[in-house]
N, C-alpha and C positions, 0 to 999 in steps of 0.2 A: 085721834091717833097722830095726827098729821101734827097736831100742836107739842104734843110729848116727844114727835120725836125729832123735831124743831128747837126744842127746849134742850134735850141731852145734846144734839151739838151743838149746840151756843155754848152751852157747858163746856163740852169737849176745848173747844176753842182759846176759852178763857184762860183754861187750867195753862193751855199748853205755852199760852202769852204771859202768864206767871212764870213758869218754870224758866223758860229765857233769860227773864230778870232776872229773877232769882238766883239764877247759873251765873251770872255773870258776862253770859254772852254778849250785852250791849253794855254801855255806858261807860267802857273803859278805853282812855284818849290812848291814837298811838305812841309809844313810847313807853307807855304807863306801865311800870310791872304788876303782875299778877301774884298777887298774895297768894292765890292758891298754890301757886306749883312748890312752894315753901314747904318739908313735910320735915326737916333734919335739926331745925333749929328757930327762933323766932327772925324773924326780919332786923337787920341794923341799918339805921338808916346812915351812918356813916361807912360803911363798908358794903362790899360788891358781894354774891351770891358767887357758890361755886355750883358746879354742873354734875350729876351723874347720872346712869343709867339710860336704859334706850331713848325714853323719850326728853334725853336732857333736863332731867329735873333740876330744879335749883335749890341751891341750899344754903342756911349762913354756918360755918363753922362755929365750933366752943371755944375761944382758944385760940389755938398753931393743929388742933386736933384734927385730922382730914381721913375717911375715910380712903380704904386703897383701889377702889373703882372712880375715885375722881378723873372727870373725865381730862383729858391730855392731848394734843398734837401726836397725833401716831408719825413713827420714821418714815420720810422719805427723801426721794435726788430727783429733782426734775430741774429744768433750765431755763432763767430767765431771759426779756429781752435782749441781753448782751450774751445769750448763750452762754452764760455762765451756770455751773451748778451751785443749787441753793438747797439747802438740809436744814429738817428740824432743826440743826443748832442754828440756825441764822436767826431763830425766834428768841435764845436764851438772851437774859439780860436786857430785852426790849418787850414796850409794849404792841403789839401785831393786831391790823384790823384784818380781818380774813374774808374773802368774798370771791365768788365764782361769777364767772362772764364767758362771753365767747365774740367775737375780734367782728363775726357777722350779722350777731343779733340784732333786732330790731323791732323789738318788745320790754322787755325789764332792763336790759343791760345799761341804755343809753340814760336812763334817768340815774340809775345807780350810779355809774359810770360820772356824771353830774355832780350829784353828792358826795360822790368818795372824791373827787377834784375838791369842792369845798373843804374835805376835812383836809385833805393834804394840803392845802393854802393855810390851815391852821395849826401846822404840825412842823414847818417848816424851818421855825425855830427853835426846835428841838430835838435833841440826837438819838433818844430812846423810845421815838414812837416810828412805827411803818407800817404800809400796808401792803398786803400781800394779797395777790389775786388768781386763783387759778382758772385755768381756762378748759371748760368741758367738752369742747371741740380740736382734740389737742393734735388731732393728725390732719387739720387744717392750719391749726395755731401754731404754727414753727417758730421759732427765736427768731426769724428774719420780720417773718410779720407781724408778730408781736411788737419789734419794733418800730416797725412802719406805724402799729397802731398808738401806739405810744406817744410817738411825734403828731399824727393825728389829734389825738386828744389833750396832750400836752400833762403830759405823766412823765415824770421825772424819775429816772432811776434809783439816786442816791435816796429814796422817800415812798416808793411804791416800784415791787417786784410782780412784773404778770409772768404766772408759771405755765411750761407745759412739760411734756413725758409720752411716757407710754401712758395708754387711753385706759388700758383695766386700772393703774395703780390710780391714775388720777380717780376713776369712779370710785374704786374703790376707798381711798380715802375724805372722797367727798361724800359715800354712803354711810359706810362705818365709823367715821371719825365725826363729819361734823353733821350725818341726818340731811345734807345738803341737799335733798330730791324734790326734784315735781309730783313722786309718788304715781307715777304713770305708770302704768304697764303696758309695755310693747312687745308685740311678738316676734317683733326681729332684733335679735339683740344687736346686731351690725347698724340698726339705726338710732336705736336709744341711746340718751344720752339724759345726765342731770342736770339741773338747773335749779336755783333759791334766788331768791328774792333775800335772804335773809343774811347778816352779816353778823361775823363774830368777835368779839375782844379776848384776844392772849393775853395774860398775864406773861412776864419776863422767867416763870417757870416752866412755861408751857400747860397750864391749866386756864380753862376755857371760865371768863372772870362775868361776860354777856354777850346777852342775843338780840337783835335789833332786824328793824325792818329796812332794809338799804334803799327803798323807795317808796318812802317818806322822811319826806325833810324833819318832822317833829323827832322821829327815833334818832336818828342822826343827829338832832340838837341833847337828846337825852345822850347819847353815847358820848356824847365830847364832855356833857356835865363827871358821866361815870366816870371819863379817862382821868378827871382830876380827881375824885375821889380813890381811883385808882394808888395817884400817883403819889396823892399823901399818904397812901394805906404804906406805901415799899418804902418812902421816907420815912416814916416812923417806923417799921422794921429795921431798916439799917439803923438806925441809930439804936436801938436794944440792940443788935446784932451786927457791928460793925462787919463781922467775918460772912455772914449770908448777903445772898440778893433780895 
């Protein structure tokens, strides 16, 4: 008895170290897209996946054909470090790396924080890319300190904006717009707060183009390859379409 039933969990075992593979689960480098989340169209490897539905599926369009749940920058006004207000149109017409941080952290942020400095040293010479960062501790993150943290890290205004606001619209639109959460639950909502690790690329229409890991340097090498797949995609648009973006 003691061998049979020795035997079915080896079994059990094996099965379950198939399924893994099998799944996907390992073997895929960061960076690397995932074929699966594909379900709207075949994969191109010359153009960028578009986003819809709760769990940010990806998809390639047919075409200019886009369904009307493509996912978008929802509206808002919150203030950057010069205290200025900054609104979804500040995305139109550019490409937008988007990332959430907080001015105290000292866990995810500071690596991220690292990396999104690398990309801005590579974006420098050019007018139509920026990053935009909101900050999940927004009633600690005032315009003043945000500036302060700015000059700390050596963040340039004209090239990366850190946002803050009122603390529901930011959650809010880091919930519902970009999925941006730790997925924690807390039972005092006075102290909860989101946070990602994960960073995302706007398109110049406000439709969400990728999703990347902001602390890892490989995704980050992948995101800068996409920006120029990006950037020829809008080049070759304008020229069919002198009158669009």
């Amino acid at each position: 008895m003691k061998n049979i039933r020795s035997s079915i969990i080896l079994i059990k075992y094996v099965i379950l170290i198939f399924c893994f593979f099998s799944c996907g689960w390992f073997g895929r480098e960061d960076g690397e897209k995932d074929s699966n989340l594909t379900f709207f169209a075949t994969p191109q490897k010359d153009r960028l996946p578009y986003f819809r539905g709760r769990d940010l599926e990806a998809f390639w369009a047919e075409g200019n054909q886009l369904p009307a749940n493509v996912r978008k920058v929802d509206p808002f006004t919150f203030q950057n470090q010069l205290n200025q207000n900054v609104d979804e149109s500040h995305f139109m017409g550019k490409i937008t790396i988007v990332s959430f941080f907080f001015a105290k952290c000292h866990g995810l942020c500071p690596n991220i924080i690292r990396n999104l400095k690398f990309v801005q040293s590579e974006i420098t010479k050019r007018q139509n890319i920026q990053i935009v960062s909101y900050s999940v501790t927004p009633d600690l993150d005032n315009p003043l300190e945000l500036k302060k943290f700015a000059e700390e890290k050596g963040i340039y205004s004209q090239y990366w904006n850190l946002l803050t606001g009122d603390r529901e619209k930011v959650f809010d639109l880091a919930r519902n717009t970009f999925q941006a959460d730790t997925n924690t639950v807390n039972k005092n909502p006075q102290k909860d707060f989101v946070h990602s690790e994960q960073i995302f690329l706007i398109g110049p229409d406000l439709r969400f183009r990728g999703i990347y890991n902001g602390n890892r340097s490989e995704s980050i090498k992948t995101m800068l390859e996409d920006i120029k797949l990006l950037t020829q995609e809008l080049a070759t648009n304008k020229e069919q379409s002198p009158s669009k973006i």
